[in-house]
N, C-alpha and C positions, 0 to 999 in steps of 0.2 A: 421550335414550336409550330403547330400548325391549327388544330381548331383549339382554342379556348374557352371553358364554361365558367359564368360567370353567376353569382347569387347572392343574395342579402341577408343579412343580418340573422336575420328571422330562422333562419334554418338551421341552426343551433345545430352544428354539424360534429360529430363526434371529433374524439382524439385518435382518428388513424391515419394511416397513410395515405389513403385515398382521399382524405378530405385537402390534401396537401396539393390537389392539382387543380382544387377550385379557389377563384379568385370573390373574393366575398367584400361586399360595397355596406357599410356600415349605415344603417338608419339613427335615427337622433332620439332623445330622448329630452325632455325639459323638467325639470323639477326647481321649485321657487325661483320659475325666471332665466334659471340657467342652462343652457344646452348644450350636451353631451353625445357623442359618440357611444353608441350601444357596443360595449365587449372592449372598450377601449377606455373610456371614460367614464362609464355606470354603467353598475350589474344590476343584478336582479335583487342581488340582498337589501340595495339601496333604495328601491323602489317599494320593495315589501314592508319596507319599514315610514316609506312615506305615507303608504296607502292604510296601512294600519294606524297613524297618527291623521287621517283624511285629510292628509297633504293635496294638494293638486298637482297631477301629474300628466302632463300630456306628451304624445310623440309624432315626428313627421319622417315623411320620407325622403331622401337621398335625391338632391335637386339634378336636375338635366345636366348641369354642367358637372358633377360632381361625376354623373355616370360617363358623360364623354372625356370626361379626365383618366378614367381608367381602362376604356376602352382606347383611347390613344397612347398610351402608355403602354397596352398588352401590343399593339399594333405594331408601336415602334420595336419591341422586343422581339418581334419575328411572327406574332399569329397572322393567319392568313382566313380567319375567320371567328365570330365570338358568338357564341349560343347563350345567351342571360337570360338565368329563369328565375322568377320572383313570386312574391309572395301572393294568396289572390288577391285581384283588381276589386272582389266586392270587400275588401278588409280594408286598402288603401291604397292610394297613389303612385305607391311606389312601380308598379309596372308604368303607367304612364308615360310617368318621368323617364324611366329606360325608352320606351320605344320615342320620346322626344330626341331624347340623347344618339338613338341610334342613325336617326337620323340628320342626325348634325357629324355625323365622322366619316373618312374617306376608308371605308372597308367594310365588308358584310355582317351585319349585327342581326341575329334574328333573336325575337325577344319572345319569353313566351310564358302565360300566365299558369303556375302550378295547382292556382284552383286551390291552395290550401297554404300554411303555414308551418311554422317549428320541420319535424322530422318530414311532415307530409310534401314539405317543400323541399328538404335536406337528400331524402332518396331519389328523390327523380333526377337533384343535381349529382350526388354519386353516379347515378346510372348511366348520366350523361358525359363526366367527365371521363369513365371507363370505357365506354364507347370513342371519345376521342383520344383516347392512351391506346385503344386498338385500329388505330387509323380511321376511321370515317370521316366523309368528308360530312360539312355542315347540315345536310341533308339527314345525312346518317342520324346524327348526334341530335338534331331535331325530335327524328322519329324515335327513338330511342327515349327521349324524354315526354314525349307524349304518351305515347304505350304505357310507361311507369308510371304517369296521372290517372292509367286507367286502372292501375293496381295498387290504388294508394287510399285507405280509410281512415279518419281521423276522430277518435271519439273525447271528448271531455266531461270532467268533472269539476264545478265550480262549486263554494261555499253560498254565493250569494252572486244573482246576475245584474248588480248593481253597478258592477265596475264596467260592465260588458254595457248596460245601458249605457252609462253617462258618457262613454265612448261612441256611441249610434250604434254598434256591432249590434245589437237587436233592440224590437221593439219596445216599448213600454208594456204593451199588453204580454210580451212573452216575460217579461220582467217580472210583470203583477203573478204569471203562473207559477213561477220559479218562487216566488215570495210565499204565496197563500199556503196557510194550516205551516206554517216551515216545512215545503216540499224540498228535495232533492233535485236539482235539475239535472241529466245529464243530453248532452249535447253534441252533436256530431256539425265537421264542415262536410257541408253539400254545394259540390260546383262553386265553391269558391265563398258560401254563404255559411254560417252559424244557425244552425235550427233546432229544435230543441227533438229530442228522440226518446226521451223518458222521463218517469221522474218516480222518484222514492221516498220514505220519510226519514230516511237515518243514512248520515254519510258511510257506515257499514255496508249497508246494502246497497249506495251507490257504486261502490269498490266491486263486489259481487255482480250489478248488472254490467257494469262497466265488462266485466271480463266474460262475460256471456256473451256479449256485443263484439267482442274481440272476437272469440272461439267463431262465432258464426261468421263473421266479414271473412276471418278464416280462409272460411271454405275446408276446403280437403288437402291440399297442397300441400306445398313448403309457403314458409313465410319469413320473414325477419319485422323483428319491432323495433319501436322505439317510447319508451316511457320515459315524459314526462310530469313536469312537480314544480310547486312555486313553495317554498318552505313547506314540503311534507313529505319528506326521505323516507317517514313512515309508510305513506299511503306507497309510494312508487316500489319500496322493497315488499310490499304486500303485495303489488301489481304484478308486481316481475315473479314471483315465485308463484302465483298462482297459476299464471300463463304459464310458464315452463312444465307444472304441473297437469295441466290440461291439454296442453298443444303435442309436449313429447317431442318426439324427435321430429317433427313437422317445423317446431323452430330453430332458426339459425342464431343469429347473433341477434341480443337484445341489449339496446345501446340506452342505459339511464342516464338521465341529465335534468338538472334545475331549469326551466327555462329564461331568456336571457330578459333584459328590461324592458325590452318594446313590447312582448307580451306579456311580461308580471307588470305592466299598467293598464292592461284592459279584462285581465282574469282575476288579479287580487289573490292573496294567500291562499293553502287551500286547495289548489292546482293539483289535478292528478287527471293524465291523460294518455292514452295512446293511439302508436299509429301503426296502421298497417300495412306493410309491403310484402306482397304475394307475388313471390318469384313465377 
């Protein structure tokens, strides 16, 4: 072993091979009191179905010691250095907590905030784990994972910005926008923030600007995506064929996936989003 990347929960990381060289710190999840291990102990299906019975459901992040527990563990196994990238600092604590951690261990920990969440967080760790499978030293694997946050767009589509309120992830007043006449919200992370970037009157036509917004983030390039869904395989296989249609051979691999409990508790059913990475 030599540098190791390290990421959370949140980054819903596909099923391939490369996802195999990152080491992933699980965030918590609570539902009636009881607390869970996200992708271990509750998924997302359990979550959608509490939120739909307006269960209370809340989530924290991966305490200080939890993270220097795995960073002393990768150490003792031979890494000679650890690059942990997480999810954004304006979402939650969870980077905090790492760079507390980092600082409590006897080896080089650099920690570093991905500005975003789900895939927008999941490709910069790819980027970064391929980069230390091609030898770079800690340096390297940093820059490498920065550069990636600057090629990284994230857009959503929520049913109702209710869940995202009661969470703090945005205002009340952008709440009331997303609520009035029954608008459409759709919503991109900016530097690490949730803001709201459009809004429609029919989840149809969210689905349609949603992929405008994609085409354009675009650019001219190559790309690779990643769509996600919180119970609507409908919306995401609509997502995904429309891109493929539009984008052409400009895209690579389009990675679909449910997202996992810590965000089907601040999005609510309904979930349809994607993200951008522009090779």
């Amino acid at each position: 072993m030599s540098i190791v990347v390290v990421t959370d929960s949140t980054a819903y990381l596909p099923d391939i091979e490369e996802s195999q060289r990152v080491t992933v710190v699980p965030l918590h999840v609570v539902m009636s009191g009881v607390s869970g291990r996200e992708g271990l102990e509750i998924g997302p299906g359990e979550v959608a179905k509490a939120l739909s019975a307006r269960a209370a459901v809340s989530t924290s992040q991966p305490t200080p010691g939890e993270f220097a527990a795995v960073y002393n563990e990768l150490f003792e196994a031979g890494a000679t250095g650890i690059v942990s990238i997480h999810l954004a600092a304006g979402l939650s604590g969870t980077y905090s907590c790492a760079e507390m951690a980092a600082a409590q261990v006897d080896g080089p920990v650099e920690v570093i905030d991905s500005e975003s969440t789900g895939m927008g967080l999941g490709f910069v760790a790819l980027a970064a784990a391929a980069a230390a499978a091609d030898g770079l030293d800690i340096s390297g694997v940093r820059t490498t994972a920065e550069t990636a946050i600057g090629n990284i767009s994230t857009f959503f589509y929520v049913d109702t910005l209710e869940h995202l309120r009661r969470g703090g992830r945005i205002t009340a007043v952008s709440a009331l926008l997303g609520t009035a006449l029954a608008v459409k919200p759709l919503l991109e992370v900016v530097s690490g923030k949730i803001v709201l970037r459009d809004k429609v009157r029919t989840a149809a036509r969210a689905l349609d600007r949603l992929t405008a917004l994609v085409c354009e983030a675009a650019g001219s390039g190559r790309v690779e995506l990643a769509v996600h869904h919180l119970a609507a395989g409908e919306r995401a296989s609509y997502l995904t064929n429309a891109l493929r249609e539009r984008l052409g051979d400009r895209v690579g691999a389009i990675y679909t996936s449910e997202v996992g409990a810590v965000v089907a508790a601040h999005v609510g059913p309904g979930l349809a989003g994607v993200v951008v990475h522009r090779l």
